[in-house]
C-alpha positions as CSV (number, residue, x, y, z in Angstrom):
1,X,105.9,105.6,113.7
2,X,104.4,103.4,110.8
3,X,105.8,99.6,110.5
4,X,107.5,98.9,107.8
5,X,106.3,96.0,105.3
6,X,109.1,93.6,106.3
7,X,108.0,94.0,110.6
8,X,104.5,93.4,109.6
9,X,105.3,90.3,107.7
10,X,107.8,88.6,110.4
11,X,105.0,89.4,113.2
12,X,102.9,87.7,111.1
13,X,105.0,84.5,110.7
14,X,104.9,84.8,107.2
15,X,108.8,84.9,106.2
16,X,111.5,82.0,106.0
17,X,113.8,81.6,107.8
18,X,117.7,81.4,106.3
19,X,118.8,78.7,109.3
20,X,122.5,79.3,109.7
21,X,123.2,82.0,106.9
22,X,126.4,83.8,107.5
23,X,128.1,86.5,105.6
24,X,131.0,85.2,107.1
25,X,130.6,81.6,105.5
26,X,132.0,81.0,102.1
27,X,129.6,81.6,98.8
28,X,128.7,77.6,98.6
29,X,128.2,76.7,102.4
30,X,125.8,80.0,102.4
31,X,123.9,79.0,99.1
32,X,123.7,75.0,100.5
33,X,122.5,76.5,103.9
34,X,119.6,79.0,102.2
35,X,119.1,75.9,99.4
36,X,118.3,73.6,102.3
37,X,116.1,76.0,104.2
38,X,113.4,75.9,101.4
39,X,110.6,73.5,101.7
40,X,111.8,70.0,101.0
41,X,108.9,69.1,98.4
42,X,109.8,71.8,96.0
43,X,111.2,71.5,92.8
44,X,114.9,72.9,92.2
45,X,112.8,76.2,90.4
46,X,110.8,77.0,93.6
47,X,113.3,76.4,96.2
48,X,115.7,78.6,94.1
49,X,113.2,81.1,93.8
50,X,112.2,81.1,97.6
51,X,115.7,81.5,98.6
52,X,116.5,84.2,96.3
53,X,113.3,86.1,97.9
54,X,114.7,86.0,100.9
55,X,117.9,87.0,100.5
56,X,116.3,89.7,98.7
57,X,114.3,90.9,101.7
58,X,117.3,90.7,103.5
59,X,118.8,93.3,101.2
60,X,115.7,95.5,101.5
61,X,116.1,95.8,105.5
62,X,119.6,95.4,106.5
63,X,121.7,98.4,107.1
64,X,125.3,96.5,107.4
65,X,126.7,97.0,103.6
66,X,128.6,94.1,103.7
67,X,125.7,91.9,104.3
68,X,123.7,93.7,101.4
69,X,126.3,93.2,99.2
70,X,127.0,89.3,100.2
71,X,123.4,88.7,99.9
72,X,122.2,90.7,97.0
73,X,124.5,88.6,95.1
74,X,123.5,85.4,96.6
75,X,120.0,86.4,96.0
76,X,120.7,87.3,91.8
77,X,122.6,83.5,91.6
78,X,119.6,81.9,93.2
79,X,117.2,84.0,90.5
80,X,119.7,82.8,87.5
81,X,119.2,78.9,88.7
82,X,115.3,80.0,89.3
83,X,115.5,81.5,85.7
84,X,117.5,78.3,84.1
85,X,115.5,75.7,85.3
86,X,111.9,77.4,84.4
């Protein structure tokens, strides 16, 4: 059976991790938590953009439809700051 995309990349070490995201947790302790998991160096525009990634790979690979649904739209509000502050 072929790996998928996302298998390869987390063997790999080449995602980030979103260090404590819940779908349980309201909407603005998950967005501080996936906020704060970016690199602390970047600017508002890149850690915005990061995080919405990532939630967005979440999307792609989970199979719970709550979770999709809680993170797709954490991922699009992370893309509209990403897209705001360009």
């Amino acid at each position: 059976m072929a790996k998928k995309w996302f298998q390869e990349a987390v063997e790999a070490g080449r995602t980030k991790n979103l260090n404590g995201w819940s779908k349980t947790q309201p909407a603005s302790e998950r967005r501080r938590r996936a906020l704060a998991s970016r690199v602390s160096n970047y600017s508002l525009h890149d850690k915005a953009l990061s995080a919405g990634r990532a939630l967005q790979s979440l999307v792609n690979v989970t199979e719970d439809r709550a979770t999709r649904i809680i993170a797709k739209s954490d991922a699009d509000y992370f893309f509209a700051i990403a897209k705001r502050t360009r």
